[in-house]
C-alpha positions as CSV (number, residue, x, y, z in Angstrom):
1,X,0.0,0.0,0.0
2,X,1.0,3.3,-1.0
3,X,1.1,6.4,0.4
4,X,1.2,9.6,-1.3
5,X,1.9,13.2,-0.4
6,X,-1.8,13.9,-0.2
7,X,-2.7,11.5,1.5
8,X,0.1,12.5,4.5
9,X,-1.2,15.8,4.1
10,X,-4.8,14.6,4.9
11,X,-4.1,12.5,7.7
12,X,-2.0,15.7,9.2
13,X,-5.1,17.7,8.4
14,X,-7.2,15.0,10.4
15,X,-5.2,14.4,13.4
16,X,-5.6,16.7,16.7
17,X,-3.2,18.0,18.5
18,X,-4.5,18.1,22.3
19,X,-2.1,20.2,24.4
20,X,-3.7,19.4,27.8
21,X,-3.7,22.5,30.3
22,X,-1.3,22.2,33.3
23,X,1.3,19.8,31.1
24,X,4.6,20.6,30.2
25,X,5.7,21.2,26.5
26,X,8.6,22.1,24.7
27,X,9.1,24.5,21.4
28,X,11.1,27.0,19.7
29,X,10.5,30.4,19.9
30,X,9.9,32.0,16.4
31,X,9.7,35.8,17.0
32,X,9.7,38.3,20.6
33,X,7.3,40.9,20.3
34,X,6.9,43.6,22.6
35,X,3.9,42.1,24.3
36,X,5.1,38.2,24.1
37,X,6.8,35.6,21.8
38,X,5.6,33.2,19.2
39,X,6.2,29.5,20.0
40,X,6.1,26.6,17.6
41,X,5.7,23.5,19.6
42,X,4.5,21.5,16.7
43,X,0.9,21.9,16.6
44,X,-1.3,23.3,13.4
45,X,-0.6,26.7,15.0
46,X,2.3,28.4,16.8
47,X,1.8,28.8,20.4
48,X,2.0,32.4,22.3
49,X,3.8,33.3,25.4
50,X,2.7,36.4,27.0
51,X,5.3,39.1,28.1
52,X,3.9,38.3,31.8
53,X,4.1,34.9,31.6
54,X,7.9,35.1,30.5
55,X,9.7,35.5,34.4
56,X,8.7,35.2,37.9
57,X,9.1,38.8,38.2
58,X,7.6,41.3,35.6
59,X,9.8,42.2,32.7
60,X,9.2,45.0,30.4
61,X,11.3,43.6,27.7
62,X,12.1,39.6,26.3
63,X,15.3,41.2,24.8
64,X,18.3,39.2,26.7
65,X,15.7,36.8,28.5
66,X,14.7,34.7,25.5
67,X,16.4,33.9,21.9
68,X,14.9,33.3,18.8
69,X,15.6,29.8,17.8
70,X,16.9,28.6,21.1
71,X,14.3,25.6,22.8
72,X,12.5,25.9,26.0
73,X,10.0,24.1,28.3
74,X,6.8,25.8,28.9
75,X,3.5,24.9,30.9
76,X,-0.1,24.9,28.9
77,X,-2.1,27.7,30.8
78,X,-5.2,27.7,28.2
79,X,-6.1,25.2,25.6
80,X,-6.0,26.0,21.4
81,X,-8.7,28.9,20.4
82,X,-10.2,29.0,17.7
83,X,-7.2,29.5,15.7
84,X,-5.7,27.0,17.2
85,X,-2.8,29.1,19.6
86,X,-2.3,27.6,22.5
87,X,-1.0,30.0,25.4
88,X,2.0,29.2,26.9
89,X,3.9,30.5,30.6
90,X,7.3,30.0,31.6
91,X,6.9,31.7,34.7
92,X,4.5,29.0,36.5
93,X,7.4,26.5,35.7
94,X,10.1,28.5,37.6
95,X,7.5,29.6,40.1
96,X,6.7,25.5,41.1
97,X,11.2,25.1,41.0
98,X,11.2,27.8,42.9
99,X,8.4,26.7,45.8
100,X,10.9,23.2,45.3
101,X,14.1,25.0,46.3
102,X,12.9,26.9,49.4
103,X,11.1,24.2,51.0
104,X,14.6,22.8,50.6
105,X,16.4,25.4,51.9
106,X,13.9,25.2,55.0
107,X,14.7,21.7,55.7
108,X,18.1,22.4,55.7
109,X,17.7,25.7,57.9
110,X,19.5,27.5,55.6
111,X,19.3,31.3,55.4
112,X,19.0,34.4,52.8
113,X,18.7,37.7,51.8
114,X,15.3,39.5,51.0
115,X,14.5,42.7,49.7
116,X,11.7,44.5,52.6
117,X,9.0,46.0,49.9
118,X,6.6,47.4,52.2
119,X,4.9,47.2,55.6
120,X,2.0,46.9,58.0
121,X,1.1,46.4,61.8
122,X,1.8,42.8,62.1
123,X,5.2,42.8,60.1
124,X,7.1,43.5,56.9
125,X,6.5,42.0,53.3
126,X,9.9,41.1,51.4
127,X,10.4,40.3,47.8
128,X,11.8,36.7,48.0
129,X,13.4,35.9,44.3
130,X,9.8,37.3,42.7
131,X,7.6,35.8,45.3
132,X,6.3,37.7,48.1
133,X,7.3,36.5,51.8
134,X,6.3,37.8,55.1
135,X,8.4,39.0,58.0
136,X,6.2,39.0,61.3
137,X,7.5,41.9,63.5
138,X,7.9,39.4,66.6
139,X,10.6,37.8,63.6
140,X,12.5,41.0,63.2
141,X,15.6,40.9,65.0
142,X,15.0,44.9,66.0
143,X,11.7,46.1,65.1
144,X,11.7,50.4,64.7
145,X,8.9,51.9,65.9
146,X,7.8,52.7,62.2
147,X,8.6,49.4,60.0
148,X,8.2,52.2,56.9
149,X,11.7,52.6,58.1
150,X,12.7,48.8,56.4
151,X,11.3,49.6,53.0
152,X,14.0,49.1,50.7
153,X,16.5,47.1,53.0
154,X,17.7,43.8,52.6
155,X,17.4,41.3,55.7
156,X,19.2,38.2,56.1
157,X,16.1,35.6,57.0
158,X,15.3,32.1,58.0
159,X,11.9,29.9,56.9
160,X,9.0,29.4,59.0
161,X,6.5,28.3,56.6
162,X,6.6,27.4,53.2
163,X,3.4,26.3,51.5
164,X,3.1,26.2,47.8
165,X,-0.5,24.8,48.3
166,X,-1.3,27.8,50.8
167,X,0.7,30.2,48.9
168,X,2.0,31.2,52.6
169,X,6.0,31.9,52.8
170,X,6.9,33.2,56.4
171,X,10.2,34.0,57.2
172,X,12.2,35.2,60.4
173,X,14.6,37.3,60.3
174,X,15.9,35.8,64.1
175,X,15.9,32.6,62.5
176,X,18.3,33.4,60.6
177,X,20.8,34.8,63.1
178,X,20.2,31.7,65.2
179,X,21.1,29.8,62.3
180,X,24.6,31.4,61.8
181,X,25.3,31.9,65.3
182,X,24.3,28.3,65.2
183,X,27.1,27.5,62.6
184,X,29.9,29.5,64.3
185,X,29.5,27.4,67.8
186,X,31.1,24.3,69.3
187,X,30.5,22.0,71.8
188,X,32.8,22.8,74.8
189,X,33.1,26.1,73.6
190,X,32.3,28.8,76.5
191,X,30.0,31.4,76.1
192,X,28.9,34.7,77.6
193,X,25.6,35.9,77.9
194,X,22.5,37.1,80.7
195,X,19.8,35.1,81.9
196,X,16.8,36.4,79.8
197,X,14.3,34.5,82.0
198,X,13.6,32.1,84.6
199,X,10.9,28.7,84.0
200,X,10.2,25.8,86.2
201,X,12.8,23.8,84.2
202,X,15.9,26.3,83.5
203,X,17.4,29.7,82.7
204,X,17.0,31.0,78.8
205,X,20.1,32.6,78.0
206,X,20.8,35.4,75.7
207,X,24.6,35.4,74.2
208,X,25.2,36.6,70.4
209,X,21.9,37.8,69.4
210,X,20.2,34.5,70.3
211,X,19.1,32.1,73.6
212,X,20.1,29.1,74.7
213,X,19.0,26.5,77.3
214,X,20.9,26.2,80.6
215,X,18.4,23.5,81.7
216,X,17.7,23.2,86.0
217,X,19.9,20.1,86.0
218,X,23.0,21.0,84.6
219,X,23.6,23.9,86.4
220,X,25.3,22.2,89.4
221,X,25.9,18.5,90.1
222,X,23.5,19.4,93.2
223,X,19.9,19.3,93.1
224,X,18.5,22.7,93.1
225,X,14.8,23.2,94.3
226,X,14.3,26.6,93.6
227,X,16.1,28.1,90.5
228,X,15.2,32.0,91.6
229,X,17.6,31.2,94.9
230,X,20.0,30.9,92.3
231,X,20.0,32.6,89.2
232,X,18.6,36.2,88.6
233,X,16.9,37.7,85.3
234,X,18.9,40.0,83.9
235,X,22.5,38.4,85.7
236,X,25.2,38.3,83.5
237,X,26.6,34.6,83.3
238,X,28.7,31.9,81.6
239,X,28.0,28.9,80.7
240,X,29.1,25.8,78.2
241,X,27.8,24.7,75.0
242,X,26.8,21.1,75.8
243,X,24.8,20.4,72.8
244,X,23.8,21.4,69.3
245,X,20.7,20.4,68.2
246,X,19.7,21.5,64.4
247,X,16.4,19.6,63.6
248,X,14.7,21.5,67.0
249,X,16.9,24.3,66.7
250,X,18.1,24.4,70.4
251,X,21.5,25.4,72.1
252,X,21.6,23.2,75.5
253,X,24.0,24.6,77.8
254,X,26.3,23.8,81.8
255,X,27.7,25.8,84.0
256,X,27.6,22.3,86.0
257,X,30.1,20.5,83.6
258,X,32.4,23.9,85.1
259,X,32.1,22.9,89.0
260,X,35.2,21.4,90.6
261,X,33.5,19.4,93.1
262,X,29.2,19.0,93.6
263,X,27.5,21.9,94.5
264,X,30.2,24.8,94.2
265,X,28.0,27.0,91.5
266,X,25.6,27.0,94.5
267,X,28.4,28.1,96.6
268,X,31.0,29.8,95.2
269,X,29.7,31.1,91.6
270,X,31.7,33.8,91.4
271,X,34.9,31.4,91.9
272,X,33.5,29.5,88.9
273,X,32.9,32.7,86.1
274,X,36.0,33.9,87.3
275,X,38.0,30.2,86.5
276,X,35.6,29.5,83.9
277,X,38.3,30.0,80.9
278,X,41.2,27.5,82.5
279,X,38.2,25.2,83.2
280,X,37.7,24.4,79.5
281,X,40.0,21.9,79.0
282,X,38.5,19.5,81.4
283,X,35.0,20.3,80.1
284,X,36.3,19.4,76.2
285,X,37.7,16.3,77.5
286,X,34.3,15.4,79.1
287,X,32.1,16.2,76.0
288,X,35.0,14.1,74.2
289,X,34.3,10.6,76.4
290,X,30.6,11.4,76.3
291,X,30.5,11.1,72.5
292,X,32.5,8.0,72.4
């Protein structure tokens, strides 16, 4: 059986070309105009791109961003009209990467820089690689009385939340300086720093910009039955990392592993700040036999 040139072009004629919304598609861009480029991605009619649809941020100009004759993938965002042009978006492809790479970057606490592009009562909205975040003001690391004052700046945040689904992408700007202050520390290492408050199971320490845990039990070999008889909010204080954990994002601290002998903290504290530096070595060496 034969089959001719006319008959190809009937069967061509015939068959449909059903470029389902939401899939992905490639093609070949033939032309940029100013408001969008022309696509061929094989069906009876070229495809369109519109100038919007182009980058997750808005562009006033393809010029640079695409080239004519160079392939790309593109997402369906409306079916063929009655012409036949389907319309075509770049941008919901890198928006979905995008979603991909934060909620990445959350699980691995990472941090970033975001540009603050406006304001209201609760917090600060920030421009986070062409989507929009929010900075709750309770996240801020120093909140000014006026947040108008932020506009414009660039803040180095952490992730709270990030939702694709919810379109919800909270970010803190303290996270992010628990993160690196996070990175910089070592177990053994000393630190100084002023109990922030007191709670039925410890002192919350501020050092560097963030807190840390000097839990009821490690502050002295001896037992302690009321942690007010011993520690004071706002007393200035040092104490040992002990313990560094990422997934809960807590700083467990001693100034028991410092004590010479049971109880002396509750004795003698000042005897223990002021040795607290020579006492390291004997601390590291602990930390050391614990981990093995």
């Amino acid at each position: 059986m034969t089959f001719s040139t006319e008959d190809f072009a009937k069967a061509l004629e015939a068959h449909s070309y059903d470029f389902q919304v939401g899939s992905t598609v490639r093609g070949t861009i033939i032309a940029l105009a100013n408001d969008g480029a022309t696509v061929d991605i094989g069906g009876k009619s070229s495809a369109f791109l519109p100038i919007r649809e182009a980058e997750v941020r808005a562009v006033h100009s393809l010029e640079g961003l695409l080239e004519v004759g160079a392939e790309y993938a593109f997402q369906v965002i409306r079916d063929q009209d009655a012409d036949g042009q389907v319309l075509l978006s770049i941008r919901k492809l890198k928006v979905k990467q995008l979603w991909e790479k934060l909620a990445e970057m959350e699980a691995q606490s990472a941090v970033m820089e975001a540009k603050v592009t406006g304001f209201n009562k609760g917090g600060v909205t920030v421009d986070v690689e062409g989507l929009r975040g929010f900075v709750p003001r309770s996240h801020l690391s120093s909140a000014p009385e006026s947040l108008e004052e932020l506009v414009g700046q660039r803040l180095t945040v952490g992730f709270l939340e990030v939702s694709q689904a919810t379109n919800k992408l909270v970010m803190s700007q303290r996270a992010a300086a628990r993160s690196q202050v996070m990175g910089e520390l070592e177990l053994g290492q000393l630190i100084e720093g002023t109990v922030a408050s007191l709670k039925p199971f410890g002192a919350f320490v501020d050092f560097n910009g963030i807190t840390g845990l000097l839990h009821i039990k490690q502050i002295s070999k001896n037992y302690i039955e009321n942690l007010s008889s011993v520690l004071q909010t706002g007393q200035s204080i040092k104490a040992v990392v002990i313990a560094l954990d990422w997934e809960r994002n807590r700083i467990s601290l001693s100034t028991r592993a410092l004590e010479k002998y049971p109880g002396e903290f509750l004795k003698e504290p000042e005897v223990v700040m002021a040795e607290a530096e020579n006492r390291l070595g004997d601390v590291g060496r602990m930390l050391a036999e614990s981990e093995a």
